[in-house]
N, CA, C and O of each residue as an XYZ file, in Angstrom:
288
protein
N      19.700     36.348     44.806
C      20.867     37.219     44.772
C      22.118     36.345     44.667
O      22.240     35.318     45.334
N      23.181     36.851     43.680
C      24.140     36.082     43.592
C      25.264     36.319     44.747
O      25.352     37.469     45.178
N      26.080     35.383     45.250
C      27.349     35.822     46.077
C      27.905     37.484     46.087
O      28.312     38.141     47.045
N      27.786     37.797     44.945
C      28.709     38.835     44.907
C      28.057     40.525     44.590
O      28.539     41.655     44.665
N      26.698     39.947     44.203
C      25.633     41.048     43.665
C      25.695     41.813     44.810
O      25.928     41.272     45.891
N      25.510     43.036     44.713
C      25.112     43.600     46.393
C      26.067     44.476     46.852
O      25.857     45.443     47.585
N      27.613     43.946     46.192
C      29.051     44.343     46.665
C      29.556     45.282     46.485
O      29.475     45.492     45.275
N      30.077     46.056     46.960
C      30.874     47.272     46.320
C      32.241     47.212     45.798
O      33.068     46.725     46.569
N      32.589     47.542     44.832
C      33.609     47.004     44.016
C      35.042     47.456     44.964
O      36.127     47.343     44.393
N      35.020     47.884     46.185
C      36.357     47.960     47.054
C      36.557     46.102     47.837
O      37.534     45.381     48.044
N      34.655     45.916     48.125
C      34.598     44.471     48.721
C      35.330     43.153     47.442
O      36.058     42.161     47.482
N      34.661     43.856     46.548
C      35.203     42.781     45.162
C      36.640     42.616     44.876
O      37.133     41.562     44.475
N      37.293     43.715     45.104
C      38.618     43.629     44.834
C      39.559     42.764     46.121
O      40.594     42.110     45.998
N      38.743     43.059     47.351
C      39.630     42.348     47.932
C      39.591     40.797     48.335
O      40.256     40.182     49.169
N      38.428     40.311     47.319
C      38.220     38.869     47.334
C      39.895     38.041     46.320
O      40.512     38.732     45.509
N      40.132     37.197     46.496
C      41.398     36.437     46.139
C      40.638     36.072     44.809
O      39.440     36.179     45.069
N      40.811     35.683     43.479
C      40.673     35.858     42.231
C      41.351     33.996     42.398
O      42.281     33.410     42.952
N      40.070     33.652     41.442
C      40.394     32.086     41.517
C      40.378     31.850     39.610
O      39.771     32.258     38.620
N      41.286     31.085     39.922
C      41.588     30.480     37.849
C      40.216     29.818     37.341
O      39.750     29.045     38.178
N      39.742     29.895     36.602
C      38.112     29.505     36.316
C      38.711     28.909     34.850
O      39.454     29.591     34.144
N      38.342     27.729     34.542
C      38.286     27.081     33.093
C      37.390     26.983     32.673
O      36.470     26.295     33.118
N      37.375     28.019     31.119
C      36.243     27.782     30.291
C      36.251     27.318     29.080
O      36.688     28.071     28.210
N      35.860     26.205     28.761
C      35.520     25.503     27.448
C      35.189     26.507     26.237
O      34.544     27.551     26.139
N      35.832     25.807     25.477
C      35.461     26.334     24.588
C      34.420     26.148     23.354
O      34.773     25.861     22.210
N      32.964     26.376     23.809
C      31.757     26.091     23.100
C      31.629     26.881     21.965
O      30.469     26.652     21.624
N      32.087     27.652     21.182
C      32.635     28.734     20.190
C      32.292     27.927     18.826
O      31.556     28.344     17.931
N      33.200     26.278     18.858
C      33.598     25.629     18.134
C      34.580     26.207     16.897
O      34.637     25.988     15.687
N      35.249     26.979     17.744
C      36.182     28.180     16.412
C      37.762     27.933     17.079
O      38.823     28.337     16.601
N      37.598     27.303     18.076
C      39.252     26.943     17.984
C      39.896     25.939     17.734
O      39.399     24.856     18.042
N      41.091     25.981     17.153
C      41.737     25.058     16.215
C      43.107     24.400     16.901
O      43.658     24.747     17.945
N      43.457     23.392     16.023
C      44.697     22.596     16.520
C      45.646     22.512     15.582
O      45.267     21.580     14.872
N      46.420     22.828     15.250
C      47.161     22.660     13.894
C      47.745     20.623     13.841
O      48.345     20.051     14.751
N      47.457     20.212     12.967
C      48.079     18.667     12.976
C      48.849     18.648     11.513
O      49.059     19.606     10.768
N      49.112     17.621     11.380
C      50.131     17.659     10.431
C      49.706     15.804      9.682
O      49.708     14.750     10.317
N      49.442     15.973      8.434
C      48.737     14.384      7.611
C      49.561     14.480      6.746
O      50.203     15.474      6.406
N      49.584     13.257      6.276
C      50.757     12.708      4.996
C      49.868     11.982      4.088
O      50.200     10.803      3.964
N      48.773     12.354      3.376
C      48.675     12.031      1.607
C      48.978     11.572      1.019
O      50.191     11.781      1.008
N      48.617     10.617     -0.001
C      49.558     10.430     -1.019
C      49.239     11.658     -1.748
O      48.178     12.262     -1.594
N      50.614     12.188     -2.923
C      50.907     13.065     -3.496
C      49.337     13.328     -4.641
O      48.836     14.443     -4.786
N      48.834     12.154     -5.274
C      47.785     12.396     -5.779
C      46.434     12.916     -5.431
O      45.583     13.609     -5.990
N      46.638     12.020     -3.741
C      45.532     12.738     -3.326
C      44.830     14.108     -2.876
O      43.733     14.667     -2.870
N      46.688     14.358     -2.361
C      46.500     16.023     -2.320
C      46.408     16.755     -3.301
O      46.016     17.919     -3.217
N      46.744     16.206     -4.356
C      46.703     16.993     -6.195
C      45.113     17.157     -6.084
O      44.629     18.284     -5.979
N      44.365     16.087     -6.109
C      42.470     15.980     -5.875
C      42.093     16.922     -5.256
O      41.175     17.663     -5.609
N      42.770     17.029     -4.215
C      41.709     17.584     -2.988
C      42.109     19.562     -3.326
O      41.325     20.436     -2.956
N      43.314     19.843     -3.994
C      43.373     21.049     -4.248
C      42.937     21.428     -5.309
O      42.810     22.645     -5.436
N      42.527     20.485     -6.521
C      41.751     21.083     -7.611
C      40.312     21.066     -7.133
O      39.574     21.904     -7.652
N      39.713     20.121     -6.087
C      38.751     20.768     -5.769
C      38.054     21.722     -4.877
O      36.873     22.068     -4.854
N      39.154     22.096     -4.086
C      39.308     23.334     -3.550
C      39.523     24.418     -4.471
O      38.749     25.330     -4.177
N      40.387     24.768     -5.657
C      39.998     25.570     -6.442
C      39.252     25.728     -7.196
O      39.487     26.630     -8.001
N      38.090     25.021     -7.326
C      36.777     24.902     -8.062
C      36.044     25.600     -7.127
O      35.389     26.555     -7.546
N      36.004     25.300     -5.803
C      35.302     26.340     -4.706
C      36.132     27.569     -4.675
O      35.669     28.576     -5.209
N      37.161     27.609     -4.183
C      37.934     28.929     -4.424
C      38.137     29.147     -3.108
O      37.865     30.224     -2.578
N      38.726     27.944     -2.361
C      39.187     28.345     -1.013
C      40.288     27.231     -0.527
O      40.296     26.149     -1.115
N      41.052     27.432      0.348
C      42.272     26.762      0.504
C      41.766     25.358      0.625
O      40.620     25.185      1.041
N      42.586     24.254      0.269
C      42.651     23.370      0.756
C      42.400     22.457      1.960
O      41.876     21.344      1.999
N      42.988     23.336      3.075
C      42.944     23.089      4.069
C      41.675     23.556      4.665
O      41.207     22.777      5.496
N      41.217     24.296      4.515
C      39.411     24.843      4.964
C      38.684     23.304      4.015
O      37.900     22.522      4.553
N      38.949     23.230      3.229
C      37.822     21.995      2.119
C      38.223     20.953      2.777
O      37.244     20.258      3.050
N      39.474     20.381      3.277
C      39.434     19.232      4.011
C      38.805     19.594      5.817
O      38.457     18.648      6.524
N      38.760     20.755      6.235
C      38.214     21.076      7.529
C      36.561     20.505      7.089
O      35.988     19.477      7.448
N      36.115     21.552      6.230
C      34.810     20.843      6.095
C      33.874     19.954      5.674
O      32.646     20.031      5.661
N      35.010     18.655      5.155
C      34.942     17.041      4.747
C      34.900     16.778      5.953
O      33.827     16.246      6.238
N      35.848     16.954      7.153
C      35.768     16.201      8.109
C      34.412     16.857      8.918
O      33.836     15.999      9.586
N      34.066     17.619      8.956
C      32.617     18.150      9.722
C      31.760     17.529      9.093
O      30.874     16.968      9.739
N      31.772     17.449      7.702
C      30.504     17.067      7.186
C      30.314     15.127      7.367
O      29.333     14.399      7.520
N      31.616     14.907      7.264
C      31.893     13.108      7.521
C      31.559     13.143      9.193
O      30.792     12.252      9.557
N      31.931     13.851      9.999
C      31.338     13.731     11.593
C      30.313     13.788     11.862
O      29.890     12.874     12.571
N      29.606     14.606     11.552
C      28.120     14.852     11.255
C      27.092     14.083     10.798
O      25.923     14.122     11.181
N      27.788     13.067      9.588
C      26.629     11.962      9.042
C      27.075     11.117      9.883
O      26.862     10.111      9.206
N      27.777     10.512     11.348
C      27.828      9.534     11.722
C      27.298      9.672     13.075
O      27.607      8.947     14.021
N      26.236     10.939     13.113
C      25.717     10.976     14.507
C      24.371     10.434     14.453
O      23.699     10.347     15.480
């Protein structure tokens, strides 16, 4: 039985409510950063993002997953 199983939700309410941190195992949240390119390279990396047909910024998200990934 857990601590709290058992309880009646008048007992539950009057327990004090503690801040609980939860990670985020999702792997769906993001950081916005900010990179400087050279001008050509970003010219590259958006024609081949429009060959896939999705932003730029998603095609370099999933260069860097796929480059993290081969170094495990």
């Amino acid at each position: 039985m857990t601590p709290r199983q058992g309880r009646s939700t008048a007992q539950l309410e009057s327990e004090p409510l503690q801040a609980v941190y939860i990670p985020s195992g999702d792997g769906l949240s993001t950081k916005s950063i900010s990179i400087r390119p050279p001008l050509g390279m970003l010219d590259q990396i958006e024609v081949e993002a429009n060959k896939r047909d999705v932003p730029y910024q998603t095609l370099v998200t999933v260069w860097l997953q796929e480059k993290l990934a081969g170094m495990r």
